[in-house]
N, C-alpha and C positions, 0 to 999 in steps of 0.2 A: 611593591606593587602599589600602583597610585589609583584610584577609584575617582569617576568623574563624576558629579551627580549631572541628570541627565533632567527628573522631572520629580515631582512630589504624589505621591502616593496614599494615600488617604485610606486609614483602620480603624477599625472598632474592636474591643474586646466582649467577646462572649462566652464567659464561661473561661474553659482554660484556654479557647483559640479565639484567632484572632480573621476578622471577617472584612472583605474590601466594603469600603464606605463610600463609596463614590460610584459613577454607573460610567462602564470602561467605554472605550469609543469604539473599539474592536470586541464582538462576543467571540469565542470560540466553542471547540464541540472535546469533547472526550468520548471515547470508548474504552470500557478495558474488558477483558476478558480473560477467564483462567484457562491457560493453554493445554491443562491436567482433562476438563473436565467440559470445557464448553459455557463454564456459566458466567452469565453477564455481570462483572463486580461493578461495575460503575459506567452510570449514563450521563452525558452532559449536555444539553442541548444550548445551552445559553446562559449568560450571566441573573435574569428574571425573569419566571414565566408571566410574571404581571407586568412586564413592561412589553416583552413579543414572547408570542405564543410559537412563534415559528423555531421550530427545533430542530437545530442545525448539524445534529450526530442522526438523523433516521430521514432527515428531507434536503438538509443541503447537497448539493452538487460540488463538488471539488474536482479540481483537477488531481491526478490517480498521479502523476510523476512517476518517480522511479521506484514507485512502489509497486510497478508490475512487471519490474524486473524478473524476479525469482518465479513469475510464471512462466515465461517469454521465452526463460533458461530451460523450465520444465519443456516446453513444448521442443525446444531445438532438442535438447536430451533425448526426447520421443523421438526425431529424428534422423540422433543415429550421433550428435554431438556427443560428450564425456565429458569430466569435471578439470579431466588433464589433455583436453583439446586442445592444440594452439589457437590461438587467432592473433591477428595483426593489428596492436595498437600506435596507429598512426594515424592520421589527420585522411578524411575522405570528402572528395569535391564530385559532385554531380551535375550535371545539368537541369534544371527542372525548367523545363518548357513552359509549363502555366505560367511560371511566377515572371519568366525570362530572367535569370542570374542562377548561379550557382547554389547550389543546396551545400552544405558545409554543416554537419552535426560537429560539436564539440564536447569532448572534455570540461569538467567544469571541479578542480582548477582545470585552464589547457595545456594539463602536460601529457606526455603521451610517452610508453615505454617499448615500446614497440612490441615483437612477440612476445604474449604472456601467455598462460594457461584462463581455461573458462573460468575457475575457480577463483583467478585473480582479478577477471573483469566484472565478475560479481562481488566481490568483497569489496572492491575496492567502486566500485558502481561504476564504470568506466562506460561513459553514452557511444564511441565508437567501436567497445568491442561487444557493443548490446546489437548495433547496425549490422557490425556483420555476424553475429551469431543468429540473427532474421536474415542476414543473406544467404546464408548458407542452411535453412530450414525452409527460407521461402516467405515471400512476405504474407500470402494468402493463409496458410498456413497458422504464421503466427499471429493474423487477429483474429483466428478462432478463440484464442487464450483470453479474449477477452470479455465473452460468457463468463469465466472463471468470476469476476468484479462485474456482473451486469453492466458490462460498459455497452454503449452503442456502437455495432457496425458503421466503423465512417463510410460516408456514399463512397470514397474516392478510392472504395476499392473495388470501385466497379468500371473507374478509371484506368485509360492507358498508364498514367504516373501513380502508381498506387504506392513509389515512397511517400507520398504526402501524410500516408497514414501513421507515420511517426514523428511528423515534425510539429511543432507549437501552434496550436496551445493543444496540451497530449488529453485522449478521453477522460470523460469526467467520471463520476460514481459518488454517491453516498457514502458515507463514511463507514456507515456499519456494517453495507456492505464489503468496503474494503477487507474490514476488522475479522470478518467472518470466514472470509475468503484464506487474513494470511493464519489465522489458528489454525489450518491444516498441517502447516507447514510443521507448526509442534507437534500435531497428532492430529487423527483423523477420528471424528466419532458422528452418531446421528444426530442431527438435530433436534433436542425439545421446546417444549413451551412453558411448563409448570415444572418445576423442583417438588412442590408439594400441595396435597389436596385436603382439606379440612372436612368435616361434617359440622352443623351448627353445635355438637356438644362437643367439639374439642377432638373427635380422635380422629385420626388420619386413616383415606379413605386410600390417597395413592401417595408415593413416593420415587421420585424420577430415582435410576442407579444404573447412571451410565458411566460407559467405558471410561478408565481413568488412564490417562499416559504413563507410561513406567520412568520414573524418576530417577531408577538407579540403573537403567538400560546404559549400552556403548555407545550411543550415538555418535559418530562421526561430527565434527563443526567445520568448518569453513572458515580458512583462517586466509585473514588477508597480505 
């Protein structure tokens, strides 16, 4: 395997690790969260609070992509869909009158397999059998799902062509709201604010002791 270098990278050592030295030209955002417990292991807003203050894990707007798949599924499920429904992966063309030319979601790679099961169009994130598993729920229907991610109601589904409501550029959201949104998918618990409560002499006044997901549970996976 042949390695191309590409650009030069610029470090500093501190301590035993090692810190970027240079100020990048793209910041980005982290969230993590422990999927057990709820609690926030790490925030990232940006490469330095002293260069922008604007913190891009709790205020940026992002486009949500295919990451409201696994809600979209939930709602067709409510439905009346199954994880071993058919649906028809092949290529679908629309008319869309606003735009005047045809509406065509894709595959991304564009390959298509034709009938699969739900299970496969999610594992495998398949954008045409996401189309019709909203065809088959209903399009109304399925941008309720997107309260789930504080996403905004597009107007255009107040529209005669209310497929517009999936096509580019797809709702936006906050990142942590995304983040918060898929921990359920691990487990489902209440939300807190404080982990722990001090008094000025040291002894603890309260201590969060929330629900913790079961680790050695059967859980089913989704295999693609």
């Amino acid at each position: 395997m042949f390695c191309k270098r590409v650009s030069k990278i610029w470090v500093r050592q501190v301590g035993d690790a090692w810190w970027l030295a240079q100020v990048p030209e793209v910041n980005s955002a982290l969230v993590s969260i422990n999927p057990q417990n709820g609690a926030v292991m790490a925030l990232v807003g940006g490469f330095d609070f002293n260069q922008s203050k604007f913190n891009r894990a709790t205020q940026a707007l992002r486009q949500v992509g295919s990451n409201i798949k696994p809600f979209l599924y939930t709602a067709a499920m409510d439905k009346g869909l199954t994880l071993a429904s058919m649906l028809n992966d092949v290529p679908i063309s629309r008319w869309d009158a606003g735009a005047g030319s045809d509406w065509q979601p894709k595959n991304s790679p564009p390959q298509y397999a034709g009938p699969i099961r739900l299970r496969q169009g999610l594992g495998q994130s398949k954008n045409v059998v996401m189309v019709r598993a909203m065809r088959a729920m209903g399009v109304d229907y399925a941008a309720r799902i997107s309260a789930t991610l504080r996403l905004p109601r597009r107007k255009t589904l107040s529209t005669p062509n209310r497929w517009r409501w999936v096509q580019r550029p797809s709702p936006q959201c906050r990142w942590r709201a995304a983040t918060r949104s898929w921990r359920t998918v691990a487990s489902w618990w209440t939300r807190g604010l404080s982990a722990k409560l001090k008094n000025d002499q040291g002894g603890v006044i309260f201590e969060a002791k929330p629900k913790v997901a079961c680790p050695e549970c059967d859980i089913p996976v989704i295999l693609r």
